[in-house]
N, C-alpha and C positions, 0 to 999 in steps of 0.2 A: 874124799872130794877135794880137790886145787881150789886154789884162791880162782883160778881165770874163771870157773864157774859158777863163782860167788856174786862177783860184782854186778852181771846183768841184770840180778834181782834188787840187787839197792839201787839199781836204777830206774827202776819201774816203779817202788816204793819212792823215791825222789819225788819222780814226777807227779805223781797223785797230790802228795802232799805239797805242792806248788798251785796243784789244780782246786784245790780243798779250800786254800788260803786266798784264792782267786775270788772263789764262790762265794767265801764269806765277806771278806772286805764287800762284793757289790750288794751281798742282803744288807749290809750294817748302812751303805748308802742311801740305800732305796728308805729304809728303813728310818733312817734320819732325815731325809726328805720331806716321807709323810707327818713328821711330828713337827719339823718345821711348816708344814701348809696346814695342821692344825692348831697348833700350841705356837709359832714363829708370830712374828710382825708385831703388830698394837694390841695391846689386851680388847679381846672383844670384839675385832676384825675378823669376819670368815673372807681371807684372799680370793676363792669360789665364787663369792655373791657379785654380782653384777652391777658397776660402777653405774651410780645416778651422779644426774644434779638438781637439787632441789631449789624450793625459792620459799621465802615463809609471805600468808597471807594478813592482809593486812586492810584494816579497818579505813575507809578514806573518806573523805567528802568528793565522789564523781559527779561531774557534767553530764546530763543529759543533753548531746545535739542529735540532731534530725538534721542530713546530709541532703542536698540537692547541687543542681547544677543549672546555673545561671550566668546573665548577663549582665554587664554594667552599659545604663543610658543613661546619657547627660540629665540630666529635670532640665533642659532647656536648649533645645535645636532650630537654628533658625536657619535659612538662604538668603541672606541681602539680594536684592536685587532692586533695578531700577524701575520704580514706578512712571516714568518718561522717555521717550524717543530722545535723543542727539549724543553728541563726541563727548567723550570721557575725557576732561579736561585734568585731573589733580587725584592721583589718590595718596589720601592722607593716614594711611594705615602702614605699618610694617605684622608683614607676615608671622602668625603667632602670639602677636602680642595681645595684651589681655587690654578691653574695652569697658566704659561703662555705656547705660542706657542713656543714647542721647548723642551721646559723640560723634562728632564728624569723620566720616569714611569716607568719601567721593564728591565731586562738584562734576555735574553735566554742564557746556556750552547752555551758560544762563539767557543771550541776549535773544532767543527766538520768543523766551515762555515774557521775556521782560517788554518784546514788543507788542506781542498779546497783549497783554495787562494792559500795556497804554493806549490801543486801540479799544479797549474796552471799556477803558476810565474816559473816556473822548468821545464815546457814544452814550455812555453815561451821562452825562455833563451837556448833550445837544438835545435827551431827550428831556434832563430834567427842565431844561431851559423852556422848553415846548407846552412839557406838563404845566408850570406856571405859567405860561398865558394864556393858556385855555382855561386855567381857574380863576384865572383875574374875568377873562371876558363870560365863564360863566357867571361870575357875581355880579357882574352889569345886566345880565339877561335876567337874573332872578329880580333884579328893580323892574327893569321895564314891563319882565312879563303883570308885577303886581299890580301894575297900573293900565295894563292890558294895552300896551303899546307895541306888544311884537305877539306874533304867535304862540301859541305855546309849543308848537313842533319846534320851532326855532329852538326853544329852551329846552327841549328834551334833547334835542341832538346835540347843541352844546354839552352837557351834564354827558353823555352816551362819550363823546371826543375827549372830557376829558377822562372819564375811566379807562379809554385804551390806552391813552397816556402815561396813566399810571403800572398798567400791564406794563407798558414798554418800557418803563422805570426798573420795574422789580425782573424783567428779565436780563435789562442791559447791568443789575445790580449783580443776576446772580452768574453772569461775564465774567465781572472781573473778578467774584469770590474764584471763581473756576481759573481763571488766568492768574491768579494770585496764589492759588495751589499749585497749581503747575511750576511755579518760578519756585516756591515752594521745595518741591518734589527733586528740583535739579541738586538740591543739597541731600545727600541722601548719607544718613544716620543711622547709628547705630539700633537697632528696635529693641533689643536686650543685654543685660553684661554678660560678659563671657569671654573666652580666647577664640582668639580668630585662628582660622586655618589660612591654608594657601587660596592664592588668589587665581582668579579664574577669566581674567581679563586684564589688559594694560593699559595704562594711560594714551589718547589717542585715538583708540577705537572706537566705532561710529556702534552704542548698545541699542536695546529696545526694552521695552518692558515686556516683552512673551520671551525671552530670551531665558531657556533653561536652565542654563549654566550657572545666573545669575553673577552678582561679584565676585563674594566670599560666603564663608560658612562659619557660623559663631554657635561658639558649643558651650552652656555651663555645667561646668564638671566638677565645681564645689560649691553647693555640693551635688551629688548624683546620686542614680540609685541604681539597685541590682534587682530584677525580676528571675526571679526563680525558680522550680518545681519541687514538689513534695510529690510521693506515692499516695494515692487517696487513704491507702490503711492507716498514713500518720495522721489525717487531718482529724482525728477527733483528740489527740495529744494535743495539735496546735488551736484547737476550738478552747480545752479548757483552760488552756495556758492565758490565753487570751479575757476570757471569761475572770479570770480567776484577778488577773493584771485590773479588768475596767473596776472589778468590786472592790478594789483599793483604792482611796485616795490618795491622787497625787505621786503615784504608782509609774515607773518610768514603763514604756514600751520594751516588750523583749527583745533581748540581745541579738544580733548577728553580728557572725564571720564571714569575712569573704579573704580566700585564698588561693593560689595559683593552683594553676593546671596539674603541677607535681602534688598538691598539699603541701610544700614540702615550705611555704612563706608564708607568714597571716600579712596581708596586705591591706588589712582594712579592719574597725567593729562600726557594727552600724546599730540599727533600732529598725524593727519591723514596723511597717506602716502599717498596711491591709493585706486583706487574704481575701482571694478571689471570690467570689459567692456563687460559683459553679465547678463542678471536675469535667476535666474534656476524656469524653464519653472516649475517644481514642485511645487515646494513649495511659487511661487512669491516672492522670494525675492533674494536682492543682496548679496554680501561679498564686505566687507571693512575691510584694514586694516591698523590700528594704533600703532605708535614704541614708547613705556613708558621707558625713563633713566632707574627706575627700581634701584637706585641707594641703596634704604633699604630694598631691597628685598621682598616688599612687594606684588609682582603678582611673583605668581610660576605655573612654566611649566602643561599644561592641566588643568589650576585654571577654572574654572567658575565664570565667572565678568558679569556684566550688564553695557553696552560701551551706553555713551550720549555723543551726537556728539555735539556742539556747530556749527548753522549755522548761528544765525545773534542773534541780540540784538535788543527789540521791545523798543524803547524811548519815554517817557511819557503815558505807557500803563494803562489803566484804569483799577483797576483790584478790587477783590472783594472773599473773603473767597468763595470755589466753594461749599460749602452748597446752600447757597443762589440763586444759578444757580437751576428753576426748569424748567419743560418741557409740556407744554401743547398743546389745542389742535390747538392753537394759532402761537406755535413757543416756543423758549427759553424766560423764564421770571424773572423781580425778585421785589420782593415786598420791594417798597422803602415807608419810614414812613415821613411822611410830617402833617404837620397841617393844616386842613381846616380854610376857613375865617370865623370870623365871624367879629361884629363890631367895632368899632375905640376905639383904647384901649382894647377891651379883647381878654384873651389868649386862641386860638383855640384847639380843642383836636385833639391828634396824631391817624392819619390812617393813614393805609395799603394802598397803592397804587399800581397795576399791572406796572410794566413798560417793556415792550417788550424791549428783547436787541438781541444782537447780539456774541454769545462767542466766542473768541478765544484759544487761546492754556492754556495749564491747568498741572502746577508743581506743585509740592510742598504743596497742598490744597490753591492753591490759582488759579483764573481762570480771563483769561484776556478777559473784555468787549469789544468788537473792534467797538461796534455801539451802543446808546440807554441810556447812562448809562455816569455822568461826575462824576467828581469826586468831592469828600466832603458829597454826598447823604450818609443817613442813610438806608443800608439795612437789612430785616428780615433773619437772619441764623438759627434762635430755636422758635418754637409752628409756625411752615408754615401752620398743620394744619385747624385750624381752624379760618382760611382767608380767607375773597371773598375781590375782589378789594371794596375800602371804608369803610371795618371794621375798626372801633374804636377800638384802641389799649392802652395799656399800655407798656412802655419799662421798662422791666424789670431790662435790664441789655446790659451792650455795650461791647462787647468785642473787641479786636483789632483785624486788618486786616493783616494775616500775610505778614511778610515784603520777598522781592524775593530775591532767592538767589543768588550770584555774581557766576563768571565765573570758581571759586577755590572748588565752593561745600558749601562757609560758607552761612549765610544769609547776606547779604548787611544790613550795620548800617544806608545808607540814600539811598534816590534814585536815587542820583548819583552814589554809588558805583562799582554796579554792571558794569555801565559803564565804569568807570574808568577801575576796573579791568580786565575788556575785552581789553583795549584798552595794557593795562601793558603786559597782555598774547598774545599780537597780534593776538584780533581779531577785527581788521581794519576792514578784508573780511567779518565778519559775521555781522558787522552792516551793512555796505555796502547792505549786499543783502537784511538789513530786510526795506532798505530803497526802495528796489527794487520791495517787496513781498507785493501782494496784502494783505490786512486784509483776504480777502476769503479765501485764498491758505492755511494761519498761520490754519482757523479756519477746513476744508476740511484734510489738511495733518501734523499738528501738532498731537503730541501725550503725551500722560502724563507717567509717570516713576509712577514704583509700589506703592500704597498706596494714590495715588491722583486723587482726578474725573477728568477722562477723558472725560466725556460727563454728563450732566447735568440729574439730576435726573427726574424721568420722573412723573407727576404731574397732576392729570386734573385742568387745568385753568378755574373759574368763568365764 
């Protein structure tokens, strides 16, 4: 055999063994791959599990409010106007500015009501003149008639003249009282404190007294109050709140809020007055109303507020970002991350675990667990997705559980504050009753204020 028909065969064997060493480098890759996505990254990491983020729960002193939507009216509304006919002579007001009871607002063209008067003190004074000598001449008639020198008709009709005399005294008296009001009237004051609005008339103009318009308009708006509504299902929270506030001595009235249309600004705390003593059969709901100082002006007349009643304070309430709160076919649930067992000494991987709870009342994105659920657990708030009870997880990330807010509107710095603060605002009564209030009642008649779950998102459960 020649070389020339050697060589095509070592080159077919060449090639194989190019193709051999191909095959193997990509098993030894693949190969090392899989032992990197098992045995690679952080001791204890499955790369696989599905990135959460959890939040740890936490034990707090919550606010019980009962949300409505209400108004703000002055405690005091008035229409000045003129109780007299003539020309608007002086007004002694600037627009807006604030008045007491009594003050001088306007002078009417006085000299018509002043010449009244003087024609009435001048028939006064003609008839009194009149009256007294009809009583002098009837005291001469009571001699003569005794000695039976004059009739006695005579002496009755004397005595008769001068009674109408007198009539005509106490009318022409109550003349001038009337013309003396009137002059009166031309000064026209203030009938309560308060700020004035704009004016509704100029110096000059010829007013009346039926005149609609009136002058101005005086509004007291510190302080004021907010009239509100409640759902009838809360009124038996706010009955014991209430109840619970009068069996204390000395016991301040429960709290309100009043805050804008956003919620987004507390504009005011006030004290609840009264509570209406019917629900309107329409709409199921009550009226309530609450009196704000009002001292920087900050609630104006016909405002639109969202009114949070403060009824009790819930102590050492367990509570948990209301993300977390899902809803299945089960009931309310929330996926808490615990490590399964494994052997002595090594460190188990983190799952998902269903834990059925129980919710209660829900503010501020935060939702109080009233059953099911202690505190310090780590719960799933972000990728709920892709969870059945016992997936393997990875924690992505922990974010904080938000903190509840105290009885002022701010967020409480610990979990005593909120309490304290209640207690500083006097609400005695509203702990009081949350010591009274079943978990059920908080969880059935509790509500949440705009922008916070009030019921737990709805979820099908594993």
């Amino acid at each position: 055999m020649s070389g020339s028909q050697i060589r095509p065969v070592r080159g077919i064997f060449s090639g194989r063994r190019k193709l051999v060493a191909v095959v193997l480098v990509l098993l030894a890759v693949v190969a090392g791959w899989k032992l990197l996505g098992r045995g690679g990254g952080r001791p204890g990491m499955n790369m696989d599990a599905p990135p959460v983020r959890v939040a740890t729960s936490l034990a707090q002193n919550v606010p019980h409010f009962l949300n409505g939507l209400g108004t703000v009216l002055p405690s005091g509304d008035v229409l000045v106007t003129s109780r007299v006919d003539g020309q608007l002579q002086h007004l002694h007001f600037a627009e807006g500015q604030r008045v007491k009871a009594g003050d001088l607002l306007a002078e009417i063209d006085p000299r018509p009501f002043q010449a009244s008067l003087d024609q009435a003190l001048g028939n006064l004074a003609k008839d009194r003149a009149q009256l007294e000598n009809a009583r002098n001449d009837l005291a001469r008639y009571a001699k003569l008639a005794q000695g039976n020198y004059i009739a006695a008709q005579q002496y009755e009709t004397q005595r008769a003249l001068v009674r109408q005399f007198e009539g005509v005294v106490r009318a022409d008296q109550a003349a001038v009282d009337s013309a003396r009001l009137q002059l009166e009237y031309s000064r026209v004051t203030a009938p309560i404190s308060g700020r004035l609005g704009l004016r509704n008339v100029d110096e000059g103009n010829m007013i009346k007294a039926s005149d609609a318009n009136g002058l101005v308009r005086i509004t007291e708006i510190s302080p004021c109050d907010v009239i509100f509504t409640l759902p009838e299902s809360q009124v038996p929270l706010v009955v014991q709140a209430l109840r619970h506030s009068e069996s204390l001595p000395g016991s301040p009235p429960l709290l309100v809020q009043a805050w804008d249309r956003e919620q987004k600004r507390l504009l005011a705390v006030g004290q609840l007055l009264s509570l209406d003593n019917q629900i309107d059969s329409a709409t199921g709901t009550v009226r309530l109303k609450a009196s704000f100082a009002n001292k920087d002006g900050a609630l104006y007349p016909n405002q639109f507020v969202n009114a949070r009643l403060l009824v009790r304070i819930l102590p050492g309430a367990v509570t948990v970002p209301a993300s977390a709160v899902q809803l299945g076919t089960r009931g309310a649930y929330v996926y808490v991350v615990r490590q399964n067992e494994k052997g002595p000494g090594e460190k188990g991987q983190d799952e998902a675990q269903i834990c059925l709870v129980t919710p209660g009342v829900s503010s501020g994105g935060l939702t109080v667990i009233d059953k099911g659920l202690e505190p310090g657990e780590r719960v799933v708030v972000d990728g709920l997705d892709r969870l059945r009870d016992g997936t393997a997880v990875r924690v992505a990330a922990t974010v904080e559980t938000p903190r509840a807010e105290s009885v002022d509107g701010t967020v409480a710095a610990d979990p005593g504050a909120a309490q304290n603060a209640g207690q500083n605002a006097g609400q005695d009564a509203g702990q009081g009753a949350a010591e009274n209030t079943s978990p059920k009642a908080s969880q059935t008649q509790g509500s949440a204020p705009t922008g916070s779950a009030a019921a737990p998102k709805s979820r099908q459960a594993p």
